[in-house]
N, C-alpha and C positions, 0 to 999 in steps of 0.2 A: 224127617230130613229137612234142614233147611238151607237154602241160598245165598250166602254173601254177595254182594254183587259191587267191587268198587268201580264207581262211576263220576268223568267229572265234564266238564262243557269243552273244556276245551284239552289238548295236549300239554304235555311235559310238567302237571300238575304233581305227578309221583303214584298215583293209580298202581304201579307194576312193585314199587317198592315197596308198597304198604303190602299189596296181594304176597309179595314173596314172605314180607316178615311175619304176615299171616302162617305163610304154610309151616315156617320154621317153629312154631308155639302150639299152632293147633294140630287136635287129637283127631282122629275118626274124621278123614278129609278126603275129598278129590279135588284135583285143584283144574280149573276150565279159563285158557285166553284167550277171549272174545275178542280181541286185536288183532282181526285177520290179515288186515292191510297193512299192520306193523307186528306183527309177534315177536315180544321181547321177552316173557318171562324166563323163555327157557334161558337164555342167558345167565340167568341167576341160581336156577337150578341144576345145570349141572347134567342133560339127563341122557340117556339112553335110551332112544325110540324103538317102538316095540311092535306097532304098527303102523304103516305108511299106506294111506289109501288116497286114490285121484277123488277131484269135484270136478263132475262134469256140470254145466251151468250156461245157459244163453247159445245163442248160435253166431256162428258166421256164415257168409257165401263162399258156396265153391262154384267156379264155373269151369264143366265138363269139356275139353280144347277141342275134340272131337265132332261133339255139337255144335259148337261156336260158333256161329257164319262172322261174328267182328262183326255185326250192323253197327254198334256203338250205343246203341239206348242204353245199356245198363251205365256206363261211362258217364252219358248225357244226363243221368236219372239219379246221380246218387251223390245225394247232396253233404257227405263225409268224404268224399273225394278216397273213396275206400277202391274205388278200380281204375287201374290204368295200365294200359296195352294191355288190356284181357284178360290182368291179375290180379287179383284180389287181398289187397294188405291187410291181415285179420288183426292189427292192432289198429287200424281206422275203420274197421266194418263194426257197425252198432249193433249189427244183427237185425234190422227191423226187417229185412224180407223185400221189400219193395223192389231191387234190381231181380228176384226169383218170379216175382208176380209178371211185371213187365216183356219179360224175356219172352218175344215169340217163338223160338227154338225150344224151349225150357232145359237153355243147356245150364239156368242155376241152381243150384239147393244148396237149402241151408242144412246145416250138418253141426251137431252138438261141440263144443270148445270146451276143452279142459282150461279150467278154469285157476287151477290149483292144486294143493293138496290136503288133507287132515290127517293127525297122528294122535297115537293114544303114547305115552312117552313115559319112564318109569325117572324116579326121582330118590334123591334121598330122604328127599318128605311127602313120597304117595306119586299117585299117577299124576299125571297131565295130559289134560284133553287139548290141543292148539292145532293151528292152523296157520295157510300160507294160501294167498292171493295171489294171481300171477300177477305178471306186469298190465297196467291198462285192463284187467278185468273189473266186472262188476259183480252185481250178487253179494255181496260180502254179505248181506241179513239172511241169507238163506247159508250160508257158511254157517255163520254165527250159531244160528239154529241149530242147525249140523253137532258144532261143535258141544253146545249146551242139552241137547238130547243125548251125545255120548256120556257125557260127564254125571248125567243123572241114571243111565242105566249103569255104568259103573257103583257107584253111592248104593245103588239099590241092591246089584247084585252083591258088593262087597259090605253090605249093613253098616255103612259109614251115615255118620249123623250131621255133614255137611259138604256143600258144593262151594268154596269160594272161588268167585272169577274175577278177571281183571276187562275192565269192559272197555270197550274203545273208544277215543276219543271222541270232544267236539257231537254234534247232533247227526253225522253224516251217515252214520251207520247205525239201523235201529238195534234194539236191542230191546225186546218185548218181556217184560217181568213178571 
């Protein structure tokens, strides 16, 4: 089996257009868009998803109201301005843990964020393995991952003799070969 992988430095190079006019020509394919922060192929394709599964990925702070005495150090201590009045904005917590460490109550923990989702998607030219980022999330390389580990047990178990993907832009998001 082998890997196509179209890859360019930066966006709106055509990456997606080239990967589509791939799937429409080639034989014996799974087709994988590693564009998690943009997924466009399906656009092209046409498809009908087949499986819908969550990514869980990174944390955020919760803080327990119960516990809570309000001292204010978590407020005082969290330099994303991620809490105010004793609630915690999960599109500005980084997740680094620091307001959970400090807490002398330990009324914080950090607790897993769904991060997104992946879909194995059917097409009129083969499966598709793609994915979706949430807003403000991170992780997309372990998406990525994700998404490229389905797309090859597909190939494998369907005796298909290639994986072409559409890879993502610009250098922001690795994508390991």
């Amino acid at each position: 089996m082998k890997e196509i992988v179209v890859l360019s430095g930066k966006g709106g190079t055509g990456k997606t257009s080239i990967v589509g006019s791939f799937a429409a020509v080639a034989q014996g394919k799974v087709l994988a868009d590693c564009d998690v922060d943009a997924a466009d192929l399906y656009l092209l394709l046409h498809l009908s998803i087949q499986q819908k599964h969550e990514f869980w990925s990174g944390q955020v702070a919760f803080i327990d109201e119960e516990k809570c005495t309000q001292c204010g150090l978590c407020q005082d201590v969290c330099r994303f301005d991620a809490i105010d009045d004793f609630k915690v904005d999960p599109i500005s917590c980084e997740g680094c843990g620091f307001c959970s460490h400090i807490c002398p109550v330990e009324a914080i923990t950090m607790k897993e964020s769904l991060s997104g989702h992946w879909f194995i998607s059917d097409t009129k030219y083969g499966h598709l393995v793609h994915a979706r980022l949430g807003i403000a999330q991170e992780n997309s390389g372990k998406l990525v991952a994700l998404v490229r580990q389905h797309a090859k047990q597909i190939a494998e178990g369907d005796g298909l003799d290639y994986i072409i993907s559409d890879g993502p832009p610009g250098i922001g998001c690795p994508v390991r070969i």
